[in-house]
PyMOL Python script that loads the backbone (N, CA, C, O; Angstrom):
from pymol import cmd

cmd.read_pdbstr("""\
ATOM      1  N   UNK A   1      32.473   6.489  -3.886  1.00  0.00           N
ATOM      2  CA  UNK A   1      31.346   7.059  -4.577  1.00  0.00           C
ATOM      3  C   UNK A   1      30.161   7.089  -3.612  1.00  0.00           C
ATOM      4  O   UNK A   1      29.825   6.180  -2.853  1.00  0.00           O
ATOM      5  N   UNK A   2      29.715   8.009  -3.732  1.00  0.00           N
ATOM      6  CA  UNK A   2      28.144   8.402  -2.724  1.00  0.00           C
ATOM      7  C   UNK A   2      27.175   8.198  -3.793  1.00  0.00           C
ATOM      8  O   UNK A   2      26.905   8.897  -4.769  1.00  0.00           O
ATOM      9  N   UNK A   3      26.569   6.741  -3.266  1.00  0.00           N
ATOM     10  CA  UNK A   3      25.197   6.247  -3.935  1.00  0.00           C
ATOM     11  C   UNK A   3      23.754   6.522  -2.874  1.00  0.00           C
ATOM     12  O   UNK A   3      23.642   6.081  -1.730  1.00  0.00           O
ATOM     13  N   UNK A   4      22.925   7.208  -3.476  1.00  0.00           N
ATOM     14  CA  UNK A   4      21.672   7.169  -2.912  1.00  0.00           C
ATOM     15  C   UNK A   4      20.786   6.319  -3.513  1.00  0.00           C
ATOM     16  O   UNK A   4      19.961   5.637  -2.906  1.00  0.00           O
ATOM     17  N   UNK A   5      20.887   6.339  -4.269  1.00  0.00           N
ATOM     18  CA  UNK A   5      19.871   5.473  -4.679  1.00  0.00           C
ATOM     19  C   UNK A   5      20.170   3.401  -4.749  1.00  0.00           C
ATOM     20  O   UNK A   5      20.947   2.589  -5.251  1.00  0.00           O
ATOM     21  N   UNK A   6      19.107   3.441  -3.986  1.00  0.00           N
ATOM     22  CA  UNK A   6      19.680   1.623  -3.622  1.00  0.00           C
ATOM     23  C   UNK A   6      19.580   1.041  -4.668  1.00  0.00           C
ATOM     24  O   UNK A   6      20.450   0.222  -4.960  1.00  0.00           O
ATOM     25  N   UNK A   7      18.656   1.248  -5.414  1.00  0.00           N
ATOM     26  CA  UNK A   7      18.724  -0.020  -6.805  1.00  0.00           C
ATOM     27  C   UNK A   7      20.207  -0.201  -7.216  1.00  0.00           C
ATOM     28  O   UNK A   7      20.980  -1.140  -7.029  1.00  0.00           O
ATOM     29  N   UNK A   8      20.382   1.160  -7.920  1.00  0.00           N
ATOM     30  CA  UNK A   8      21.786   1.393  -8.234  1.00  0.00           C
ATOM     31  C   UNK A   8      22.558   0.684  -7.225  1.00  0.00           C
ATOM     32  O   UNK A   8      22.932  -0.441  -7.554  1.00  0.00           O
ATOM     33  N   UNK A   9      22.959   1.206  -5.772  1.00  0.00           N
ATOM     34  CA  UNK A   9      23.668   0.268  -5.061  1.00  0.00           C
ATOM     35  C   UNK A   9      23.873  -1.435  -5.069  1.00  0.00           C
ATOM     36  O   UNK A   9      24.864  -2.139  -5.265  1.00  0.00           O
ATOM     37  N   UNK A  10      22.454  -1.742  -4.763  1.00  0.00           N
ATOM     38  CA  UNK A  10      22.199  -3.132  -4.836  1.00  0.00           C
ATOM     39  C   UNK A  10      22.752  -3.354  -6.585  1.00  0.00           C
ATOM     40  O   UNK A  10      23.355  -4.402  -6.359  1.00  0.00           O
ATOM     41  N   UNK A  11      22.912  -3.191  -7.694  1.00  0.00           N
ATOM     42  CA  UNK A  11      23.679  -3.880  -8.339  1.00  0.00           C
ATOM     43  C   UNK A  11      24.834  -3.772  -8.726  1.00  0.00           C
ATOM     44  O   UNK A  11      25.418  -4.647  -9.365  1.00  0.00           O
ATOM     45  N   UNK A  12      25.480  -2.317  -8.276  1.00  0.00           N
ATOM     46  CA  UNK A  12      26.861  -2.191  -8.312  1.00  0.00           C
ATOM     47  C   UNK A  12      27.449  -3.591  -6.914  1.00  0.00           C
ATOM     48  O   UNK A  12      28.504  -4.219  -6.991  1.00  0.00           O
ATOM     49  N   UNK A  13      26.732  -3.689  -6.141  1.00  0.00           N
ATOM     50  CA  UNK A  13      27.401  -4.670  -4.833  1.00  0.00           C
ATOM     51  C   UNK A  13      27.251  -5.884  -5.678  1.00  0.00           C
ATOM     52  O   UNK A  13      28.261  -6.586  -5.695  1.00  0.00           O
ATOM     53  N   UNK A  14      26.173  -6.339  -6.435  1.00  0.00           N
ATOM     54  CA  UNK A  14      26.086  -7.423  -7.072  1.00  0.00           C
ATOM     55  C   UNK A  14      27.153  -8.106  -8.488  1.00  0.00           C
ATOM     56  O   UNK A  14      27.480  -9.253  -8.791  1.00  0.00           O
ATOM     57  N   UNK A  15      27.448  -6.721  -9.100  1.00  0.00           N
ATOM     58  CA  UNK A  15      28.170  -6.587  -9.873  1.00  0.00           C
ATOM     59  C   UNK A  15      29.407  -7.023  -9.541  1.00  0.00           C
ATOM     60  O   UNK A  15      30.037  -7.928 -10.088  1.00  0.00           O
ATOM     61  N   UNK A  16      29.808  -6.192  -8.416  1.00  0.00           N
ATOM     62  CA  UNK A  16      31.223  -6.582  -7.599  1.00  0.00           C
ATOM     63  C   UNK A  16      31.591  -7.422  -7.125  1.00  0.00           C
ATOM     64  O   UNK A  16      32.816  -7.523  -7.049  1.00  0.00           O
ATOM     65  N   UNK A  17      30.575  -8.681  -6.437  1.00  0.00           N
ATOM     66  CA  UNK A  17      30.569  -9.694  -5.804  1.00  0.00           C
ATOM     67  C   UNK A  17      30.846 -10.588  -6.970  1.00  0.00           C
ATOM     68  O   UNK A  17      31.781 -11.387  -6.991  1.00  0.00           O
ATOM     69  N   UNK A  18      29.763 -10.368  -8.190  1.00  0.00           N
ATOM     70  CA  UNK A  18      29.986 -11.479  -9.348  1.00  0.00           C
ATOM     71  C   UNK A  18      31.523 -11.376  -9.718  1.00  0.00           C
ATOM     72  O   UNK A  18      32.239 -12.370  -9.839  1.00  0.00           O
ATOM     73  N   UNK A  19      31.925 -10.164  -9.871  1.00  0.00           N
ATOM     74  CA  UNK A  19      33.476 -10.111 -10.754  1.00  0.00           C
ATOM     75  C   UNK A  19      34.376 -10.603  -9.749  1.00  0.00           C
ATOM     76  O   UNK A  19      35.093 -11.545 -10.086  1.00  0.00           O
ATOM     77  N   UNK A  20      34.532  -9.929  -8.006  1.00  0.00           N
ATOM     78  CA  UNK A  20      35.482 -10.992  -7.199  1.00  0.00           C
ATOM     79  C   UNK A  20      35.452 -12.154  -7.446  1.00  0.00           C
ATOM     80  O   UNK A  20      36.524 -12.679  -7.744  1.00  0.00           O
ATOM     81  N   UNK A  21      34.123 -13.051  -7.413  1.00  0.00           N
ATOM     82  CA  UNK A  21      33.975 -14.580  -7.163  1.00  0.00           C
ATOM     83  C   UNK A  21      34.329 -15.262  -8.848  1.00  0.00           C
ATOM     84  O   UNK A  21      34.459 -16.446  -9.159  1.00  0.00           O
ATOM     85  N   UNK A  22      34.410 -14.112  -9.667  1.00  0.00           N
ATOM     86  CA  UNK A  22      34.918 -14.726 -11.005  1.00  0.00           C
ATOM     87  C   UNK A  22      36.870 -14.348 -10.906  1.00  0.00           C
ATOM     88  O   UNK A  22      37.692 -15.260 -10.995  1.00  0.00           O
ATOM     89  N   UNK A  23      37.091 -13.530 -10.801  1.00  0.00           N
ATOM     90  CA  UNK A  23      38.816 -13.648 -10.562  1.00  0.00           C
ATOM     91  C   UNK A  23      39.329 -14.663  -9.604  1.00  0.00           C
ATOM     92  O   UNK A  23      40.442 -15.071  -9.935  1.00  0.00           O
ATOM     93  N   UNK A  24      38.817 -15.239  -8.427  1.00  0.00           N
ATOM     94  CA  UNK A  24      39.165 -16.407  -7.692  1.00  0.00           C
ATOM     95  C   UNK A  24      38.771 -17.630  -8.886  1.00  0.00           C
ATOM     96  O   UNK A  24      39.157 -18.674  -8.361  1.00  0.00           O
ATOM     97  N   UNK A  25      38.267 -17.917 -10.046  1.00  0.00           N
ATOM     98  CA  UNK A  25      37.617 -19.213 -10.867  1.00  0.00           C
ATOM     99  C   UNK A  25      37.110 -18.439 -12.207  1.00  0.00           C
ATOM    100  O   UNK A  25      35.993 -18.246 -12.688  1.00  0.00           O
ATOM    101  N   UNK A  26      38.335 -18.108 -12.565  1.00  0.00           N
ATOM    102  CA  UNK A  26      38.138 -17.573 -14.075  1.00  0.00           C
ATOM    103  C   UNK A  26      37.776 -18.204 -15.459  1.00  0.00           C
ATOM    104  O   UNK A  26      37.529 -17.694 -16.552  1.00  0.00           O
ATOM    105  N   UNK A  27      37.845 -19.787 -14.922  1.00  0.00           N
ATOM    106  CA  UNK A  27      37.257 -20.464 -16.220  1.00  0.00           C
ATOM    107  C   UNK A  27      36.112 -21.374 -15.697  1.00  0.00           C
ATOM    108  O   UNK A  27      35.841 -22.434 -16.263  1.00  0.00           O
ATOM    109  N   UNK A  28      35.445 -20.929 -14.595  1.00  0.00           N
ATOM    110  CA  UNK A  28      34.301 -20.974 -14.426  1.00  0.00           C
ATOM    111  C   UNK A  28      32.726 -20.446 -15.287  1.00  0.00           C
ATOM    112  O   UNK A  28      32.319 -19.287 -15.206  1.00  0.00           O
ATOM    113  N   UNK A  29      32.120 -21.357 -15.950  1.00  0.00           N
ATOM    114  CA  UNK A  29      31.200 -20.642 -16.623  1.00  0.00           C
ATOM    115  C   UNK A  29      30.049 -20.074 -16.114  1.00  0.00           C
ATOM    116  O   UNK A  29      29.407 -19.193 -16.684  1.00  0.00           O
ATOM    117  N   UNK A  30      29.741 -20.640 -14.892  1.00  0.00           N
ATOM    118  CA  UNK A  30      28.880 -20.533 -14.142  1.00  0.00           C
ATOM    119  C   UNK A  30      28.976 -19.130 -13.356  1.00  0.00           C
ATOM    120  O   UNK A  30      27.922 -18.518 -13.187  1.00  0.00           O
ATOM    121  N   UNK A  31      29.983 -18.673 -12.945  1.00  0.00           N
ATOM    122  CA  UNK A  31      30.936 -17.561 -12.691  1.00  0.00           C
ATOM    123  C   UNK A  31      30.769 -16.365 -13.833  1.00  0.00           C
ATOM    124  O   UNK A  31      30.674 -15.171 -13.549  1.00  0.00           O
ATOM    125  N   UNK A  32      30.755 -16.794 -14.893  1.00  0.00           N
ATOM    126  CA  UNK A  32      31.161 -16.126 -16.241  1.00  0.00           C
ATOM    127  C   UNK A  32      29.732 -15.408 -16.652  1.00  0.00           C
ATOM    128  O   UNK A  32      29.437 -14.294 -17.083  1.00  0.00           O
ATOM    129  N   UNK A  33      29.049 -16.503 -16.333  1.00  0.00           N
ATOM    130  CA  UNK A  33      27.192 -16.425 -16.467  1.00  0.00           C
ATOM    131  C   UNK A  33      26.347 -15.029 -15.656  1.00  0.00           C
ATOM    132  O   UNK A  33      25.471 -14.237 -16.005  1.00  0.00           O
ATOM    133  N   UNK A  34      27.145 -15.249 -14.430  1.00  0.00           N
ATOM    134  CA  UNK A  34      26.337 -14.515 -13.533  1.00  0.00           C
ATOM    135  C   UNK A  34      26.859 -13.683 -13.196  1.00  0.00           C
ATOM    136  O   UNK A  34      26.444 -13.225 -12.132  1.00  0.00           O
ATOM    137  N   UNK A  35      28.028 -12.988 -13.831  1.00  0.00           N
ATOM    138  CA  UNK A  35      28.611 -11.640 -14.205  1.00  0.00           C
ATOM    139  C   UNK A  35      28.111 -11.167 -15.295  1.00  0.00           C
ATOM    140  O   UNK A  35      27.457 -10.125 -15.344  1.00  0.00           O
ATOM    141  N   UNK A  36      28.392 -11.931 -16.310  1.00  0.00           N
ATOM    142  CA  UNK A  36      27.158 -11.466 -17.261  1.00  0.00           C
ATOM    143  C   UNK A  36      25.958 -10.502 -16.898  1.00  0.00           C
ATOM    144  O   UNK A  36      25.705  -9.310 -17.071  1.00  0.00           O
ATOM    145  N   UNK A  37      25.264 -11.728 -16.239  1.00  0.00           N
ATOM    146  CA  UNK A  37      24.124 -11.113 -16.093  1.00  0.00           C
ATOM    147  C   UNK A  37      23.990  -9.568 -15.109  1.00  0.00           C
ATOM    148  O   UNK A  37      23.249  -8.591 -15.218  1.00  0.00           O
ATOM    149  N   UNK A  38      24.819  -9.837 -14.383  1.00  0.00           N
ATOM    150  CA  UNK A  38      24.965  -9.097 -13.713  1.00  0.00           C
ATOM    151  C   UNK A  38      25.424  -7.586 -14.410  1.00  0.00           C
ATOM    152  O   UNK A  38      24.511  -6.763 -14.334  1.00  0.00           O
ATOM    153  N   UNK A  39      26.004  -7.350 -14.718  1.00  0.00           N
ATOM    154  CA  UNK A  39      26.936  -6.485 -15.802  1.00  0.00           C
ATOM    155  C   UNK A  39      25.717  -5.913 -16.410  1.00  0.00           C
ATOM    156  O   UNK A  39      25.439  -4.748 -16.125  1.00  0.00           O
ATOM    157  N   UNK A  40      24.559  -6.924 -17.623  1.00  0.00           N
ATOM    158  CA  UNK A  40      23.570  -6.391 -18.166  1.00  0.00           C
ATOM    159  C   UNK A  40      22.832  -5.590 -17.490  1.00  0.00           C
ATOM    160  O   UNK A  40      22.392  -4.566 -18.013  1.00  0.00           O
ATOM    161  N   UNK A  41      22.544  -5.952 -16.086  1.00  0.00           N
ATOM    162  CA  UNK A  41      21.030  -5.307 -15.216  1.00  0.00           C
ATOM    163  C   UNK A  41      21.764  -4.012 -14.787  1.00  0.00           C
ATOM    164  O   UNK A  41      21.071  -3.088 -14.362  1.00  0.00           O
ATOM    165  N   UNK A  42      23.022  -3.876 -14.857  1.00  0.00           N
ATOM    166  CA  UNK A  42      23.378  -2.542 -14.406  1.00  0.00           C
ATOM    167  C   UNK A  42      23.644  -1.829 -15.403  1.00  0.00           C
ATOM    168  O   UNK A  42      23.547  -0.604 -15.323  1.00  0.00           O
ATOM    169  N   UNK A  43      23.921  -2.273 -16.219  1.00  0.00           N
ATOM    170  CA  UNK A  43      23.843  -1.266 -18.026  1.00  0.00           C
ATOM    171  C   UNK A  43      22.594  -1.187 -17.958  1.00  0.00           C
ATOM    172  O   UNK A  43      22.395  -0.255 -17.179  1.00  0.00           O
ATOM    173  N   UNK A  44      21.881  -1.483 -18.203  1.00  0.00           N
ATOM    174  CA  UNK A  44      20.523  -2.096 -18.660  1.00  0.00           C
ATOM    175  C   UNK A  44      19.571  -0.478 -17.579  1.00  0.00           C
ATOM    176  O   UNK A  44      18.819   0.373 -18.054  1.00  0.00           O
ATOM    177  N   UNK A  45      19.970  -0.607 -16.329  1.00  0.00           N
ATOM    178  CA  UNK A  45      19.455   0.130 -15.455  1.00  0.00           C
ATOM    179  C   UNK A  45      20.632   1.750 -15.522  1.00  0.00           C
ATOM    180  O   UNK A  45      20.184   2.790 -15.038  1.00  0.00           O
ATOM    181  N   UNK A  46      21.444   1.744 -15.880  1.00  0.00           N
ATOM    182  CA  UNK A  46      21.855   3.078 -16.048  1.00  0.00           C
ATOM    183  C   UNK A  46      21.452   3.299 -17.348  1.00  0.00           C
ATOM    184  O   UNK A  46      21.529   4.506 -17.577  1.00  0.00           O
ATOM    185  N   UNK A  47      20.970   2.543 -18.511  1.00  0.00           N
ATOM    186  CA  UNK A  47      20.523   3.589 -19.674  1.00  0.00           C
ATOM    187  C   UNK A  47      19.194   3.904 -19.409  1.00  0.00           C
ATOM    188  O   UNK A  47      18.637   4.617 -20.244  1.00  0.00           O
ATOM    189  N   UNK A  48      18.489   3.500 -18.339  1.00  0.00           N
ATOM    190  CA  UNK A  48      16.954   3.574 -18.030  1.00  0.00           C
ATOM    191  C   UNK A  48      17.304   5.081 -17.114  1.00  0.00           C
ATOM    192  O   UNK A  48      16.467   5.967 -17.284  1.00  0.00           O
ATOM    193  N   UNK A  49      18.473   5.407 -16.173  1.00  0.00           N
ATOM    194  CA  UNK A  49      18.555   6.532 -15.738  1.00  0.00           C
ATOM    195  C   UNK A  49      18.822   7.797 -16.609  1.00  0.00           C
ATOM    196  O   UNK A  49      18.243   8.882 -16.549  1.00  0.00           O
ATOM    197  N   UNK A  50      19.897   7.383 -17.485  1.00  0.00           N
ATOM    198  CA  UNK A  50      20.264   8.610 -18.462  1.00  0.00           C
ATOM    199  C   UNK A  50      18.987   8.974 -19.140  1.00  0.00           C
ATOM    200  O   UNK A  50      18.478  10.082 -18.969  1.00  0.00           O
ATOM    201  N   UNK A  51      18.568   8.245 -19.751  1.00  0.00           N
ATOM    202  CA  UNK A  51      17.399   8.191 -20.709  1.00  0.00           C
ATOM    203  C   UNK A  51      16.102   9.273 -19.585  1.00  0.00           C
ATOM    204  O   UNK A  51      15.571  10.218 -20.169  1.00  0.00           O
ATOM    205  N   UNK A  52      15.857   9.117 -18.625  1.00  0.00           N
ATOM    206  CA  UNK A  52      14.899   9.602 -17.582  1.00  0.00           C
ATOM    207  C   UNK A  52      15.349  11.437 -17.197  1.00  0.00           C
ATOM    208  O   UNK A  52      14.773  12.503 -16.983  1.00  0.00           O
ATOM    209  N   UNK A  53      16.652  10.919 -17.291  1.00  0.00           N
ATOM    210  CA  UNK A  53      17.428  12.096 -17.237  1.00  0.00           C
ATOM    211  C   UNK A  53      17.515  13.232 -18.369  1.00  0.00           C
ATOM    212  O   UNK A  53      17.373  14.445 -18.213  1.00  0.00           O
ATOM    213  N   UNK A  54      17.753  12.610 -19.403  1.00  0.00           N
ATOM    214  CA  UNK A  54      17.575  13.107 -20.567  1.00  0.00           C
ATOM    215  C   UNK A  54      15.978  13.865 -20.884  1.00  0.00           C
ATOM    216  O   UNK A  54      15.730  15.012 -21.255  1.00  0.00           O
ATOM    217  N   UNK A  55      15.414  13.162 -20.693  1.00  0.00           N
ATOM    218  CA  UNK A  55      14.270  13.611 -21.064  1.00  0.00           C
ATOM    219  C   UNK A  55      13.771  14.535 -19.757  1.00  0.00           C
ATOM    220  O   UNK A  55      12.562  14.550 -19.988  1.00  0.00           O
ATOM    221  N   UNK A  56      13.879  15.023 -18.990  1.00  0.00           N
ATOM    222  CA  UNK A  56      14.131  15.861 -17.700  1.00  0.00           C
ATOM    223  C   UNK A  56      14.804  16.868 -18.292  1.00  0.00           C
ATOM    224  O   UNK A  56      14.201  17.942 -18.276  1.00  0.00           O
ATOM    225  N   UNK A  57      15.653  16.864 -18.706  1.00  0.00           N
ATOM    226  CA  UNK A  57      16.018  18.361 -19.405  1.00  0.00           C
ATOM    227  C   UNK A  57      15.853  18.979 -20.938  1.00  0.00           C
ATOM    228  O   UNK A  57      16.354  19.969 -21.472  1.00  0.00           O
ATOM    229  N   UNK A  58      14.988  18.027 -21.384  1.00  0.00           N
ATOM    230  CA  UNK A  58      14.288  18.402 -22.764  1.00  0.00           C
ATOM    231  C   UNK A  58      12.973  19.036 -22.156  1.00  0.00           C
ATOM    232  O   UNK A  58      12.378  19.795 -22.920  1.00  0.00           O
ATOM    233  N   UNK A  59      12.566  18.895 -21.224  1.00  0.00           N
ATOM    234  CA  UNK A  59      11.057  19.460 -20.456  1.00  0.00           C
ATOM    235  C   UNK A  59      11.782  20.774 -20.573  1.00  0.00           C
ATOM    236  O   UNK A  59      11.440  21.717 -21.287  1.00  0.00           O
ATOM    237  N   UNK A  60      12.706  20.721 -19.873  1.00  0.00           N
ATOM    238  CA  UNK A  60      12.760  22.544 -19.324  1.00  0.00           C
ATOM    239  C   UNK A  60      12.989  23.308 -20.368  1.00  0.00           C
ATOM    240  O   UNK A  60      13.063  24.530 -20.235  1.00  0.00           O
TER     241      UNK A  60
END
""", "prot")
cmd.dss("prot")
cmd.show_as("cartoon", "prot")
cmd.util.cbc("prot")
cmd.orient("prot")
């Protein structure tokens, strides 16, 4: 996938790092936690894009 935009990047890499380091320690909660979180800030930040997006083509 061709990402330009770094935010996006920076939490898809973050995202990815949390879920590897949780399949090596799957009943890790601490692990479990910070995929979580992780997971949220990138939902969290793609409905902030659609939404931006969306309203970008209600203008025109």
């Amino acid at each position: 996938m061709d990402v330009s935009n770094e935010r996006l990047k920076h939490l898809l890499a973050r995202t990815d790092e949390a879920f590897q380091a949780l399949l090596k320690e799957p009943d890790s909660i601490a692990l479990n936690e910070a995929y979580e979180t992780a997971k949220a800030e990138l939902d969290e930040y793609i409905s902030s894009l659609r939404e931006a997006l969306s309203k970008k083509r209600l203008k025109r």
